[in-house]
DRENPA-3360 file (N, C-alpha, C; in nm, 2 decimals, always signed):
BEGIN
1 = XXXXXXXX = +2.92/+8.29/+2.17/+2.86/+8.30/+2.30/+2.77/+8.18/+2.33 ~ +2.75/+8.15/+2.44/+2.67/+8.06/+2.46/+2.53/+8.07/+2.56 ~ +2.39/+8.02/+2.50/+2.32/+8.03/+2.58/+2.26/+7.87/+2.68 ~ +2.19/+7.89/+2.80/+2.16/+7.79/+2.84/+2.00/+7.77/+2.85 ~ +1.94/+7.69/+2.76/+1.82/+7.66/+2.75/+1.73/+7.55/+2.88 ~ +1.64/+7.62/+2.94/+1.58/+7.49/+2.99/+1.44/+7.48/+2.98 ~ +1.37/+7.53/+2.88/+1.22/+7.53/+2.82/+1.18/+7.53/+2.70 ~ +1.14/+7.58/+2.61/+1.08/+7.62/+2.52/+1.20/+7.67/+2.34;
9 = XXXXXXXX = +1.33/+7.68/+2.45/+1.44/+7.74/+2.38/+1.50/+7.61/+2.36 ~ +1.48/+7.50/+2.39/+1.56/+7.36/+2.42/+1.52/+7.28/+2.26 ~ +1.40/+7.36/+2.23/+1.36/+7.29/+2.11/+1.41/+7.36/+1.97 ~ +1.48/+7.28/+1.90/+1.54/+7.30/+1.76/+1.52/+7.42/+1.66 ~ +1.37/+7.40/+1.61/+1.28/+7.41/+1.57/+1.24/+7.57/+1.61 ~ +1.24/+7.60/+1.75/+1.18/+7.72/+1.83/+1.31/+7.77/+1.83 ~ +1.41/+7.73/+1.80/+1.53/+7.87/+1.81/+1.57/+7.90/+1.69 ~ +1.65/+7.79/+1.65/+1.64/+7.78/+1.50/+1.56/+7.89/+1.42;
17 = XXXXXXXX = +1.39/+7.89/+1.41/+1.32/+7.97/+1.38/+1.34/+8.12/+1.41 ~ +1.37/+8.15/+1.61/+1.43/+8.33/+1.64/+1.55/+8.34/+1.57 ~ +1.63/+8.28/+1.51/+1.78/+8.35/+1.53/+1.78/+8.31/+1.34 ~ +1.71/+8.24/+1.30/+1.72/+8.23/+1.13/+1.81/+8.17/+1.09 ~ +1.86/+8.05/+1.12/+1.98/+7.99/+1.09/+1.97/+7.84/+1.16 ~ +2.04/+7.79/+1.09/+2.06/+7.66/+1.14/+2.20/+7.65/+1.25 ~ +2.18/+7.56/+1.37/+2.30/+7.63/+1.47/+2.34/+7.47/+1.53 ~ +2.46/+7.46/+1.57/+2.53/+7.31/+1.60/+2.43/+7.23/+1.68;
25 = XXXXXXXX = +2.47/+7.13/+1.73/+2.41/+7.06/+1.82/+2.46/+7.11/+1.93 ~ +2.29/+7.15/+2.01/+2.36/+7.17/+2.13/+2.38/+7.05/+2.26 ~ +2.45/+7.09/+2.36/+2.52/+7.00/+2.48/+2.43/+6.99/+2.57 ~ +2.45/+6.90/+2.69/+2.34/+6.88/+2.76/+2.48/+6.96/+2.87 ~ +2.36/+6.99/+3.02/+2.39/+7.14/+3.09/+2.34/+7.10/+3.21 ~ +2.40/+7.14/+3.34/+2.30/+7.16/+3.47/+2.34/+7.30/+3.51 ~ +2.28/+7.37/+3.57/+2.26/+7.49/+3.63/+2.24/+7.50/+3.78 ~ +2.33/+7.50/+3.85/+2.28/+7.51/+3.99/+2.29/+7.62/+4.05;
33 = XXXXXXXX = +2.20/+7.60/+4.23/+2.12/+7.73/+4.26/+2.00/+7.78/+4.17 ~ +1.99/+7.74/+4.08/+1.83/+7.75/+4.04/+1.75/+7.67/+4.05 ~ +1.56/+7.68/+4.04/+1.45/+7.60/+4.04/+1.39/+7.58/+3.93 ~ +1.32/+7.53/+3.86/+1.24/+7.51/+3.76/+1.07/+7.52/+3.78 ~ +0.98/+7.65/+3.76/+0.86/+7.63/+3.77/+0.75/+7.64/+3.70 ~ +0.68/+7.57/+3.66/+0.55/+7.59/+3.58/+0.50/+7.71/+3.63 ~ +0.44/+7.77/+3.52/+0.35/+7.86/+3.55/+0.23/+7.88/+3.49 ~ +0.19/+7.75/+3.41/+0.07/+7.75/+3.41/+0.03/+7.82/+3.25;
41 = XXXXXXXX = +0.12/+7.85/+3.21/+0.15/+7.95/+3.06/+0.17/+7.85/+2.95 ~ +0.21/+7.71/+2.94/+0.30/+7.62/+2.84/+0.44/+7.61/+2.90 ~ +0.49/+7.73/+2.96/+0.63/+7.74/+2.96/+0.67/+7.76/+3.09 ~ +0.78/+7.73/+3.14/+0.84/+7.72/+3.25/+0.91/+7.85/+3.26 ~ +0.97/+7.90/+3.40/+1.06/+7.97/+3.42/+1.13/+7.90/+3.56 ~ +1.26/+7.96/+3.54/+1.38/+7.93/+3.67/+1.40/+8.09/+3.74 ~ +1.40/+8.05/+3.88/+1.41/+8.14/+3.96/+1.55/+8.05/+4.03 ~ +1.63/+8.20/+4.13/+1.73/+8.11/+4.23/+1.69/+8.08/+4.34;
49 = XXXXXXXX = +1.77/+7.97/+4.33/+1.73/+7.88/+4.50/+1.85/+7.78/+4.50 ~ +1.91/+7.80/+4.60/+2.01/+7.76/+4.67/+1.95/+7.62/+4.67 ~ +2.06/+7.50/+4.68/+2.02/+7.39/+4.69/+1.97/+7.32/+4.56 ~ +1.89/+7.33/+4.48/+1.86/+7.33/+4.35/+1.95/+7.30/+4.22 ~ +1.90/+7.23/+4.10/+1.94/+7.26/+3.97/+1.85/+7.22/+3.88 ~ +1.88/+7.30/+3.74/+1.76/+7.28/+3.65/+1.91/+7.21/+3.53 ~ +1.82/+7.08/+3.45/+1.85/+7.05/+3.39/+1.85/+7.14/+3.23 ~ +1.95/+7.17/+3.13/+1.91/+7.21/+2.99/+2.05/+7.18/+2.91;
57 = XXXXXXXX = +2.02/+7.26/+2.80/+2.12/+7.24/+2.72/+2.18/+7.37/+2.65 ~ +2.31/+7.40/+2.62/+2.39/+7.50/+2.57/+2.37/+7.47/+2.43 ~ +2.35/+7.62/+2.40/+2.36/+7.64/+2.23/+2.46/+7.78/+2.19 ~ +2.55/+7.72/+2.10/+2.59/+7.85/+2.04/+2.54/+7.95/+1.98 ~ +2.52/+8.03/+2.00/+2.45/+8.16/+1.95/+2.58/+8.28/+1.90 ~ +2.55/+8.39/+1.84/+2.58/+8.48/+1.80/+2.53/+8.59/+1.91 ~ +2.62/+8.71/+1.95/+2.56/+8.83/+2.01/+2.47/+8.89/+1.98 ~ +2.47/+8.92/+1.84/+2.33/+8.93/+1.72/+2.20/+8.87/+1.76;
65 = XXXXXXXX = +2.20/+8.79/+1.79/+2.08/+8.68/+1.82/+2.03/+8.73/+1.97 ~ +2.07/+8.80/+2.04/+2.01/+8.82/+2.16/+1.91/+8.87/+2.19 ~ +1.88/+9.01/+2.06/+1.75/+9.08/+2.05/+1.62/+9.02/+1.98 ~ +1.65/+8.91/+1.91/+1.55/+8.82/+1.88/+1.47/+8.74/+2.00 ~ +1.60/+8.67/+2.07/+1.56/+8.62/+2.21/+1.52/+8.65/+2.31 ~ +1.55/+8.81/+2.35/+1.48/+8.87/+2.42/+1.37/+8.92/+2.39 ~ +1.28/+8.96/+2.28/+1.20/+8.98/+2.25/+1.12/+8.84/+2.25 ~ +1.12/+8.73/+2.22/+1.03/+8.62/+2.18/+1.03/+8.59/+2.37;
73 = XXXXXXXX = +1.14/+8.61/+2.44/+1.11/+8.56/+2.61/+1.03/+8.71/+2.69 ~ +0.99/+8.81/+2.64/+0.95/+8.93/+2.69/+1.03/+9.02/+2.76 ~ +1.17/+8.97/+2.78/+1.29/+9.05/+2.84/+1.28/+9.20/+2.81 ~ +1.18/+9.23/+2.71/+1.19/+9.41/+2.66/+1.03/+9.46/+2.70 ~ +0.92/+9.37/+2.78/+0.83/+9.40/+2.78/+0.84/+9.50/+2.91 ~ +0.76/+9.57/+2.97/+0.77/+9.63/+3.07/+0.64/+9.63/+3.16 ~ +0.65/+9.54/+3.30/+0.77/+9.48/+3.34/+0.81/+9.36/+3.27 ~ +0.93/+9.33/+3.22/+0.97/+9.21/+3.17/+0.93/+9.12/+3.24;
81 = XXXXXXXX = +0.89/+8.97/+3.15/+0.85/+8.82/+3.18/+0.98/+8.76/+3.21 ~ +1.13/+8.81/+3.16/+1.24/+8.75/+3.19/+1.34/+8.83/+3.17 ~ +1.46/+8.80/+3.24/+1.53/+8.86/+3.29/+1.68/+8.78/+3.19 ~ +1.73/+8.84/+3.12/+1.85/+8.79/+3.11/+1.96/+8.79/+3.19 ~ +2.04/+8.72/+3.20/+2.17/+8.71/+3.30/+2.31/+8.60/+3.24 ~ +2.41/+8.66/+3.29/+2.54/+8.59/+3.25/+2.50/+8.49/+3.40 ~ +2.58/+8.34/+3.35/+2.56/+8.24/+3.46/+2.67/+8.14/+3.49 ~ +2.69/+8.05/+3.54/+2.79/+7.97/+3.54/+2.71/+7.78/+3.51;
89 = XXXXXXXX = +2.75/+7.75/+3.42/+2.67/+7.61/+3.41/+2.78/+7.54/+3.38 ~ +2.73/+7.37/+3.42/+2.86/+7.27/+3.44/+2.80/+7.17/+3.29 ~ +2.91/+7.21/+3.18/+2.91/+7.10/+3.06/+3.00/+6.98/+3.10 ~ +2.98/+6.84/+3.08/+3.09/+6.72/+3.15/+3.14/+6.76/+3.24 ~ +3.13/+6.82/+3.37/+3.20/+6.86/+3.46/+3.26/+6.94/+3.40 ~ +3.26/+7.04/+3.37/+3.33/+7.17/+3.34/+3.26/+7.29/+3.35 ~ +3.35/+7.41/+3.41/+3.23/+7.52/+3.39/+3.23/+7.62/+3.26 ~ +3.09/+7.65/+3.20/+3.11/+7.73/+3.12/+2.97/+7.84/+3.13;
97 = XXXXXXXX = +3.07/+7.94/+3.09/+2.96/+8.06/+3.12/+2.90/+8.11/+2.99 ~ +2.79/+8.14/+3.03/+2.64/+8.14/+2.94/+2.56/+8.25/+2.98 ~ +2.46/+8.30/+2.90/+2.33/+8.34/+2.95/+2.25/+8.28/+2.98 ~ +2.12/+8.32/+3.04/+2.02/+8.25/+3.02/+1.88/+8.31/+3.11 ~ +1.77/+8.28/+3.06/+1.66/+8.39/+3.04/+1.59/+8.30/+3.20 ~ +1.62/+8.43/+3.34/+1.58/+8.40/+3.45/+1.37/+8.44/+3.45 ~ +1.31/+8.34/+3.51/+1.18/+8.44/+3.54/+1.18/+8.58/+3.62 ~ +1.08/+8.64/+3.62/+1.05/+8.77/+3.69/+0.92/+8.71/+3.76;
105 = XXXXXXXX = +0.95/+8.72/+3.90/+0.83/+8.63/+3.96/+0.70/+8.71/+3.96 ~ +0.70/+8.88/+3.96/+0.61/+8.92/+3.99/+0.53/+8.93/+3.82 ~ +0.53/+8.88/+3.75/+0.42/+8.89/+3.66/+0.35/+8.71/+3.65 ~ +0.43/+8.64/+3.71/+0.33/+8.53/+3.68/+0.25/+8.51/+3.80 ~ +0.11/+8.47/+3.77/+0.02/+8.44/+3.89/+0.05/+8.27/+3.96 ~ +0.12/+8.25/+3.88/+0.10/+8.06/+3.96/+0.29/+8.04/+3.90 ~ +0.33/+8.02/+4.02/+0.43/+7.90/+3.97/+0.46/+7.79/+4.09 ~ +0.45/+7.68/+4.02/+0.43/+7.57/+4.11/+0.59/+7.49/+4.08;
113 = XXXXX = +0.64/+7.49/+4.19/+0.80/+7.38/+4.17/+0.78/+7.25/+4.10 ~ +0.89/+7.24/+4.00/+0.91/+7.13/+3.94/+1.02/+7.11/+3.99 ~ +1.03/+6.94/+4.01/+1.16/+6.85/+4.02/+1.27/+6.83/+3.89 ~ +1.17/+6.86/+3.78/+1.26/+6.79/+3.68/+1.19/+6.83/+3.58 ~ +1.26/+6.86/+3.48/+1.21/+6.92/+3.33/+1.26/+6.83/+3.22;
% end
């Protein structure tokens, strides 16, 4: 399965570490209809917005690995910090479908749009 990283998950090191395993190289990704925003936390979240795309990258993952990931993005907190969802992202002009960990707007106090991550 594949997921689509555009923050904190983008780094080697920080996934590598949730999922316990060393995992391919991943691909570079756009995502459109989404925004990219600081929130002031270290870490970004993407909300939808028409018009828009956030840059990241696809990584192969295991189904296994999901409950690691949702736990380290707060997906199990209540109310969750993020929202998982199945998505459509363009690898070399191609579409491939992914997850990837949306924000929940109402738990952050500040998020300010970013152009580019």
């Amino acid at each position: 399965m594949k997921l689509f990283a555009y923050g904190t998950l983008r780094r080697r090191g920080r996934i590598e570490a949730l999922v316990g395993r060393r995992l391919d190289e991943p691909v570079p990704a756009v995502l459109e209809g989404y925004r990219l925003y600081d929130t002031g936390r270290g870490y970004p979240v993407i909300l939808p917005e028409p018009g828009h795309r956030v840059q990241g990258v696809v990584w192969t993952i295991d189904e296994a690995d999901l409950g690691y990931l949702d736990h380290y993005e707060g997906a199990d907190e209540d109310p969750p910090y993020y929202y998982r969802r199945l998505v459509q992202v363009q690898v070399a002009g191609r579409p491939v479908e992914a997850v990837v960990y949306v924000g929940n707007p109402v738990v952050f106090d500040r998020l300010v749009p970013l152009e580019a991550y």
